[in-house]
C-alpha positions as CSV (number, residue, x, y, z in Angstrom):
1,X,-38.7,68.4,2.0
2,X,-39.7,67.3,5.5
3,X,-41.9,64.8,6.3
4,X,-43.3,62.7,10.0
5,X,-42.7,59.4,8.1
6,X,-41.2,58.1,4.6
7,X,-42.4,55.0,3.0
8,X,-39.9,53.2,0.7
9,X,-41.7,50.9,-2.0
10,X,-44.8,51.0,-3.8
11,X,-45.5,47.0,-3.8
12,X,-48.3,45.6,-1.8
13,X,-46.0,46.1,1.4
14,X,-45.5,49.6,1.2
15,X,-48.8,50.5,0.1
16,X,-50.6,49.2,3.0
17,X,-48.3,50.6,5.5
18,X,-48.9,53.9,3.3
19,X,-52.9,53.1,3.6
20,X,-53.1,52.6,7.1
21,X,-50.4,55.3,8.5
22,X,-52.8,58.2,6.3
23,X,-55.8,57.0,8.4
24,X,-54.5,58.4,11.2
25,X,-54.9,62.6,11.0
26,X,-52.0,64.8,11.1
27,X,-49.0,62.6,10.0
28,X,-47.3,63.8,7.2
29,X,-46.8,60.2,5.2
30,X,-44.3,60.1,1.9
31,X,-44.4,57.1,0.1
32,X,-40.8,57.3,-2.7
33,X,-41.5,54.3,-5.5
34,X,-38.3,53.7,-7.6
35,X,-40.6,53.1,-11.0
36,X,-44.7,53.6,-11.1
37,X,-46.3,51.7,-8.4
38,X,-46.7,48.9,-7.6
39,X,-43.0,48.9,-9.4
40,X,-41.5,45.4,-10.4
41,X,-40.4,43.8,-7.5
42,X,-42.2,40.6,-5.9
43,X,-45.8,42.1,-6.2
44,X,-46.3,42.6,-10.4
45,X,-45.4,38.8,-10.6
46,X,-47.1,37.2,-7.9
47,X,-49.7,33.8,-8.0
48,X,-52.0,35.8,-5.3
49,X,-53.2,33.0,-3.3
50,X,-55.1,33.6,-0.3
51,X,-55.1,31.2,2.5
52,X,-54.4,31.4,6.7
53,X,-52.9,27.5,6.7
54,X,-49.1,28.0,8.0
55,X,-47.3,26.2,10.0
56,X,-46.9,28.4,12.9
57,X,-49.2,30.7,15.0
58,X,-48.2,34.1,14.3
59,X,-48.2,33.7,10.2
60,X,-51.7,32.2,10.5
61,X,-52.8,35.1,12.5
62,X,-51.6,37.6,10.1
63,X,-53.0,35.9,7.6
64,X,-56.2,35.4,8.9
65,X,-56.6,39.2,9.9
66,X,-55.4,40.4,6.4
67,X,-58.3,38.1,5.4
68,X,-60.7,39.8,7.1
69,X,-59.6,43.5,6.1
70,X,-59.5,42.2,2.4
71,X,-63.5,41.2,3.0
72,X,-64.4,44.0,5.5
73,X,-62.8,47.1,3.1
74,X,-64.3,45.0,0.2
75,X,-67.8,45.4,1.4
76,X,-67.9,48.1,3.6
77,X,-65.7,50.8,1.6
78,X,-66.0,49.1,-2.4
79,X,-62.4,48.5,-2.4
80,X,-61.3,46.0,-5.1
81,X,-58.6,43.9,-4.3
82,X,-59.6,40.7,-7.3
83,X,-60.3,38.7,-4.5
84,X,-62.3,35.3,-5.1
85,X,-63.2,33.4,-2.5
86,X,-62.9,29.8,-4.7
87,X,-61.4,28.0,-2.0
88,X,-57.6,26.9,-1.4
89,X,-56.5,23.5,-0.6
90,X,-53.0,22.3,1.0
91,X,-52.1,18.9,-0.3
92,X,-49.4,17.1,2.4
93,X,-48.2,13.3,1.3
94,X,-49.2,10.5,4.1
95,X,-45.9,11.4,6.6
96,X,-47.3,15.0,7.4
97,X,-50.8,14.4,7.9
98,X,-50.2,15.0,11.5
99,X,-48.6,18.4,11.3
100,X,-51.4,19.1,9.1
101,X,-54.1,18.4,12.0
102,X,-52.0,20.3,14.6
103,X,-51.9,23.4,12.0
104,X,-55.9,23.2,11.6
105,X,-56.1,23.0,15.2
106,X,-55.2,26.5,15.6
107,X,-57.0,27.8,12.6
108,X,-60.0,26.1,13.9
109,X,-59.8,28.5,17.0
110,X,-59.4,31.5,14.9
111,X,-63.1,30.4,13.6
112,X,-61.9,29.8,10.1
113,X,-63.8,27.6,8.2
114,X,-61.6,24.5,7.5
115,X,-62.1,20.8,6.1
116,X,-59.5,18.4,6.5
117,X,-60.1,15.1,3.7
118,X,-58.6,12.0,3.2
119,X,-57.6,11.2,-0.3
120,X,-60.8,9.2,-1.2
121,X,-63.7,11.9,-0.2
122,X,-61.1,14.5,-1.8
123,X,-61.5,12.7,-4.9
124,X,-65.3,12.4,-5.0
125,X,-65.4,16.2,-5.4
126,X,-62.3,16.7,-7.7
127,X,-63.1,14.6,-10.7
128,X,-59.8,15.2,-12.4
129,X,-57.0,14.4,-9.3
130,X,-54.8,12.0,-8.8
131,X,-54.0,10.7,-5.4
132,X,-51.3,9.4,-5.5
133,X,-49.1,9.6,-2.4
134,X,-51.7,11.8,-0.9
135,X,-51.9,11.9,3.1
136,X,-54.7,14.4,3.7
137,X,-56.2,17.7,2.1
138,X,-57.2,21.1,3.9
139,X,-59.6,23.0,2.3
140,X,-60.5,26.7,3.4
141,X,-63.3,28.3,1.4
142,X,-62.5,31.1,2.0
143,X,-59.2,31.2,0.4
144,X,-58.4,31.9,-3.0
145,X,-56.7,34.2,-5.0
146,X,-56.5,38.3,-5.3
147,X,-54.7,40.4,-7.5
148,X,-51.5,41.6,-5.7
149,X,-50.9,44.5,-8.6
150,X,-54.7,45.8,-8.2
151,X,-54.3,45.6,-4.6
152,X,-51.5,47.6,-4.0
153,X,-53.1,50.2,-6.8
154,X,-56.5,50.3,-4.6
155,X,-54.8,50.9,-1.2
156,X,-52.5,53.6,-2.6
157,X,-55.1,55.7,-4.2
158,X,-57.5,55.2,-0.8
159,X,-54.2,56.6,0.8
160,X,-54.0,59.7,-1.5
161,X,-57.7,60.5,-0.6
162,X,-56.2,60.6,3.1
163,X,-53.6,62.9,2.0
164,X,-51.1,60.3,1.1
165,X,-48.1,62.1,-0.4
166,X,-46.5,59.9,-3.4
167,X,-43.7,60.2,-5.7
168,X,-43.2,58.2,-8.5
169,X,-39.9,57.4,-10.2
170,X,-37.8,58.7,-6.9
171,X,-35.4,56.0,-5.8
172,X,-34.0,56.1,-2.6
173,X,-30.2,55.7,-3.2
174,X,-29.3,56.1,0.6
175,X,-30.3,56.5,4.1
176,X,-29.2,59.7,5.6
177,X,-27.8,59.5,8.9
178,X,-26.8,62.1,11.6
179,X,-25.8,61.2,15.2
180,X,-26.5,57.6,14.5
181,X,-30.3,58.5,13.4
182,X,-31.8,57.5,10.3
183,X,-33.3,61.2,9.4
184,X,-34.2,60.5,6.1
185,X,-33.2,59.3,2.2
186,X,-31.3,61.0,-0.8
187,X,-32.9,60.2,-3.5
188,X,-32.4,60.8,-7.4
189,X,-34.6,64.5,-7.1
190,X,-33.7,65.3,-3.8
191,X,-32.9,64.3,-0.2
192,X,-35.6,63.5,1.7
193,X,-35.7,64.6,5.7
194,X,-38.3,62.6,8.3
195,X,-38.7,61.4,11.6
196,X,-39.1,57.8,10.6
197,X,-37.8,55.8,7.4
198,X,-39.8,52.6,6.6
199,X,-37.8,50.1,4.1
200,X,-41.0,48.4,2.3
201,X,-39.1,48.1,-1.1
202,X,-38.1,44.2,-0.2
203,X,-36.1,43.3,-3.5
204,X,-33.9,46.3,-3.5
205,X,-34.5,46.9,0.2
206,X,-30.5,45.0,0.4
207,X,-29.2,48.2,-1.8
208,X,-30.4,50.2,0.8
209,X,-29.5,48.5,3.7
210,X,-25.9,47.5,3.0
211,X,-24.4,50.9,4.2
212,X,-25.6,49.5,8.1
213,X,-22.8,48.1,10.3
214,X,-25.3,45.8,11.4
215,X,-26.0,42.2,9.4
216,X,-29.1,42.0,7.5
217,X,-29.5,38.4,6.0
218,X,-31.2,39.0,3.4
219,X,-30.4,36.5,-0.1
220,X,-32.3,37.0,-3.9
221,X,-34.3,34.9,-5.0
222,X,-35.6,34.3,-8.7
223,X,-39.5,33.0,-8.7
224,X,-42.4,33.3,-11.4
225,X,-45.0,31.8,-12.6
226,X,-46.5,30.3,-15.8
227,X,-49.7,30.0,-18.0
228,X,-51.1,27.2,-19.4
229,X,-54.4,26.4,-21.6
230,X,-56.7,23.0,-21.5
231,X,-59.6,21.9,-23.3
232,X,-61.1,20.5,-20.3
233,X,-62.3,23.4,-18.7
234,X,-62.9,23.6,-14.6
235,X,-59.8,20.9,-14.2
236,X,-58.6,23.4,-11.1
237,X,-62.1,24.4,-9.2
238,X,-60.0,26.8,-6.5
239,X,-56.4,27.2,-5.6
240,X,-53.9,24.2,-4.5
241,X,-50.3,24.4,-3.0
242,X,-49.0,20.6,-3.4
243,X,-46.3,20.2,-0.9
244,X,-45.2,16.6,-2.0
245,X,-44.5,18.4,-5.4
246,X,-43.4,21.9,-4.4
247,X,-45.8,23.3,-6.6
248,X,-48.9,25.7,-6.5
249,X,-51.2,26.6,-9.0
250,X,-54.5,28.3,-9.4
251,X,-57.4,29.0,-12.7
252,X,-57.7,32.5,-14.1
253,X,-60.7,33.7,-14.8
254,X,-60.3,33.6,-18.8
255,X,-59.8,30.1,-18.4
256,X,-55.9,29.5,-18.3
257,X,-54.5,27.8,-15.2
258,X,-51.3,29.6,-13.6
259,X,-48.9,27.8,-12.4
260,X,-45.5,28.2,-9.9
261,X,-42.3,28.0,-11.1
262,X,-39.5,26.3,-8.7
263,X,-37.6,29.5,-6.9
264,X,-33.9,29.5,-7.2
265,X,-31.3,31.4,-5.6
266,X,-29.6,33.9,-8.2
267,X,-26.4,36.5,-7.6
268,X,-27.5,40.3,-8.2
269,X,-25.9,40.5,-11.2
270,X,-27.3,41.4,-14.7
271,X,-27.4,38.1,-16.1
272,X,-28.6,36.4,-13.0
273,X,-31.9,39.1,-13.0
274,X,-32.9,38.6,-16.2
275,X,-36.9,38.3,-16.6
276,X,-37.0,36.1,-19.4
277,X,-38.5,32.5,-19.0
278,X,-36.9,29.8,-20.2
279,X,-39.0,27.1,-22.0
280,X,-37.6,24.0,-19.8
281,X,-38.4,25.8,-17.0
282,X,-41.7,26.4,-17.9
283,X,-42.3,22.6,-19.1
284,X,-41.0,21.6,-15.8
285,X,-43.1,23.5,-13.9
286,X,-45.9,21.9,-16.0
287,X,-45.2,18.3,-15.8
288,X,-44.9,18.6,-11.6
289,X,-48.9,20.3,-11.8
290,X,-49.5,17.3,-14.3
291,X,-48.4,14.6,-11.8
292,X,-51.6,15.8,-9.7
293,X,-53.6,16.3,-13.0
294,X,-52.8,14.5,-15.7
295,X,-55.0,16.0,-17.9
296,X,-52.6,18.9,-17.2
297,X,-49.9,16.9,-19.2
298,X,-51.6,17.8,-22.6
299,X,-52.3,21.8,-22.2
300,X,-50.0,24.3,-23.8
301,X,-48.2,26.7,-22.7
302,X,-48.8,30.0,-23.3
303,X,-45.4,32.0,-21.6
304,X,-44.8,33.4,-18.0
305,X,-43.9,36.1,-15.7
306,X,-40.2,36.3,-14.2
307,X,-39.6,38.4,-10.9
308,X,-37.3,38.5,-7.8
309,X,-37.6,38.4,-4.5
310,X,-35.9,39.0,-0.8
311,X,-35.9,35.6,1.2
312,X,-34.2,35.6,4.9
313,X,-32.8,32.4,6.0
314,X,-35.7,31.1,8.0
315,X,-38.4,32.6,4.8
316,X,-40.1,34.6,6.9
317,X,-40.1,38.6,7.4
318,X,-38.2,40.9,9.0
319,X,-40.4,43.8,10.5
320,X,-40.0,45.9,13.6
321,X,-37.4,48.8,14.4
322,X,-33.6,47.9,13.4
323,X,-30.8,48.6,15.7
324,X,-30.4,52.2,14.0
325,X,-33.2,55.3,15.4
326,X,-35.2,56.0,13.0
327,X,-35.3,53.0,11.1
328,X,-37.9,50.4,10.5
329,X,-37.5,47.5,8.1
330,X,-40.4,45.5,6.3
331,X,-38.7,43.3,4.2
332,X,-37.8,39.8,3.3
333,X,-40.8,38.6,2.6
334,X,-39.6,35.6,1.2
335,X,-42.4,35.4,-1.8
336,X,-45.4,35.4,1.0
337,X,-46.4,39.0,1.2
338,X,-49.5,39.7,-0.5
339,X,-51.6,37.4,1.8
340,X,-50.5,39.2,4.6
341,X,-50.0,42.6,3.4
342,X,-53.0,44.2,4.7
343,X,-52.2,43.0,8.9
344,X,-48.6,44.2,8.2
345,X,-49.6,47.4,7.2
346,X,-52.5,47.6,9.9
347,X,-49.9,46.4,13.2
348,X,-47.2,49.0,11.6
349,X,-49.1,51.6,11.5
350,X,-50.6,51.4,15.0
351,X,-46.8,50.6,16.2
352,X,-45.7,53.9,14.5
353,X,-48.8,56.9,15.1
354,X,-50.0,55.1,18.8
355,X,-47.1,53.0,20.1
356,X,-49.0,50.0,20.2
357,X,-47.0,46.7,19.3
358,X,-49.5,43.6,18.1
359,X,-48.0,40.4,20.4
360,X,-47.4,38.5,16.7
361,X,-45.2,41.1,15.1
362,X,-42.6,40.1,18.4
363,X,-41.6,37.0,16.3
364,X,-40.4,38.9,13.3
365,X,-37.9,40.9,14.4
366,X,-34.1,41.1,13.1
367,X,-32.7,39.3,16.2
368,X,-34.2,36.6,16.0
369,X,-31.1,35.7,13.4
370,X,-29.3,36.0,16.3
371,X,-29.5,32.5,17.2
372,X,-30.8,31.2,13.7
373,X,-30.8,27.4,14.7
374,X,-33.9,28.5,17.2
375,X,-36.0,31.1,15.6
376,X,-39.7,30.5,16.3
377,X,-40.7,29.7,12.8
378,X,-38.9,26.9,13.1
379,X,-41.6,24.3,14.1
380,X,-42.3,21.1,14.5
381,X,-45.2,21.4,11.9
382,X,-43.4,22.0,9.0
383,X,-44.2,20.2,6.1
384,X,-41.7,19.2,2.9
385,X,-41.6,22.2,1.6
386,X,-43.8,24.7,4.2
């Protein structure tokens, strides 16, 4: 089996790359997914929040274009991607409030609509708050949430239409490598020959990638979320990310309010990669949502979703060409993808069929870990936990 390009991973990721690389006529695109799509990495247990507000340039930009390709193939070719445009707000305590004005700054010029609060006007519209330790709010209405597992579904089945070719329950087991060129992957049926191999898989991307002589930093990480239930319906009116808490949380449209889980590091082990939520975790995760709404401390919870994840050191992506021909790496997404999925898949794709790099997708290359005390997400706009 011979193919122009191979896509490995069916999670959000991979399935945009696969979406936009089919648009282009001609290319003979293979996307391999280890179970059925979108498999059960990062992307069958994400929060789905929508928002552009980063703390550096390029992540807002590629946010802010996957924003507009979620709207603009939402109206203009009925694609459902669950998004919900109820707003998103970032809550920074009093000492970042400046970072927080030199983030908005920039997403002013991108012409996204943004409010910036103080703690007193933020409570006039959210009845149920607490502002305590509060520095200032930004508020995108356009933000939200989407559903990462729908998503992923929509833009692989648009791809099929374009003559995606897809394989489900094929695990790629190995890059296969002649005269120092990737030229394709054995897999479980077969191996698999193409001009270019795209790792998209993220979580097991490391698997993969280990039989390179060149370092990939790439660490697991254990993440979730969980579900709770109040009486008080409408506490959450769009989606937050508290950064003096480390938490994020959203409503669901049956009326239970998800909620993030602390991340932890974890070994690849089998007892490390267990999905099972534990209770205290859960209850923790609970009372730090409650310290911003208290009504929050009387709901019940009602279980969870465990996943894993691929964080680099910096917890941002790697994308671009490795130091192997043949090779390009999407991965490490650190638990942001599905927000900027769509521009990913977009910039790749034009990189790949026209040779045309986008100036943002510079940043995210491998050696930048090169000299890891200076990478350019490293700003002076950070926030506690941003």
């Amino acid at each position: 089996m011979n193919y122009d390009v191979i896509v490995v991973g069916g999670g959000i990721v991979g399935a945009s790359i696969a979406f936009y690389l089919t648009k282009t006529k001609g290319i003979n695109v293979l996307l391999c997914e280890k179970g059925k799509p979108p498999g059960d990495g990062a992307t069958s247990i994400s929060g789905g929040l929508i928002r552009v507000h980063h703390t550096n340039k390029a992540n807002q930009y590629l946010s802010f274009r996957s924003l507009q390709i979620y709207r603009e193939l939402m109206k203009n070719r009925k694609m459902d991607f669950g998004y919900n445009p109820i707003g998103f707000s970032l809550i920074v305590s009093p000492e970042y409030v400046k970072n927080l004005n030199n983030n908005v700054q920039y997403m002013n010029k991108l012409k996204l609509p943004t409010i910036i609060y103080s703690p007193q006007d933020y409570s006039l519209r959210e009845k149920f708050i607490n502002v305590e330790n509060i520095g200032a709010i930004s508020y995108e209405p356009l933000g939200g949430y989407g559903d990462p597992a729908k998503s992923s579904i929509t833009f692989l089945n648009e791809a099929l239409k374009q003559g995606l070719n897809l394989m489900e329950g094929t695990e790629a087991e190995k890059l296969l490598i002649k005269k120092d060129k990737v030229v394709g992957v054995k897999t479980n049926f077969a191996n698999i020959y193409s001009k270019q191999v795209i790792i998209a898989s993220n979580f097991w991307s490391k698997k993969l990638t280990k039989q390179l002589e060149f370092n990939i930093p790439l660490y697991t990480k254990r993440l979730g979320v969980v579900f709770a239930h109040t009486h008080n319906y409408n506490v959450l009116s769009h989606s937050y990310i508290d950064d003096t808490s480390d938490t994020y949380m959203r409503p669901l449209p049956d009326g239970r309010i998800l909620i993030g889980i602390k991340s932890s590091d974890c070994n690849t082990n089998i007892d490390h990669l267990s999905k099972k939520i534990h209770y205290n975790e859960a209850e923790e995760a609970l009372f730090r949502a409650s310290k911003r709404f208290p009504v929050l401390s009387k709901a019940k919870l009602l279980g969870g979703r465990i996943g894993f994840d691929s964080y680099t050191p910096d917890q941002y992506p790697i994308i671009g060409q490795s130091e192997i021909e043949g090779l390009y790496l999407s991965i490490g997404f650190s638990g942001g993808g599905y927000k900027i999925a769509p521009a990913v898949g977009e910039f790749i794709a034009e990189e790949i069929t026209g040779n045309k790099k986008t100036n943002e997708l510079k940043y995210y290359g491998l050696e930048r870990f090169k000299d890891y005390n200076n990478t350019y997400f490293q700003t002076s706009n950070m926030y506690k936990y941003m």
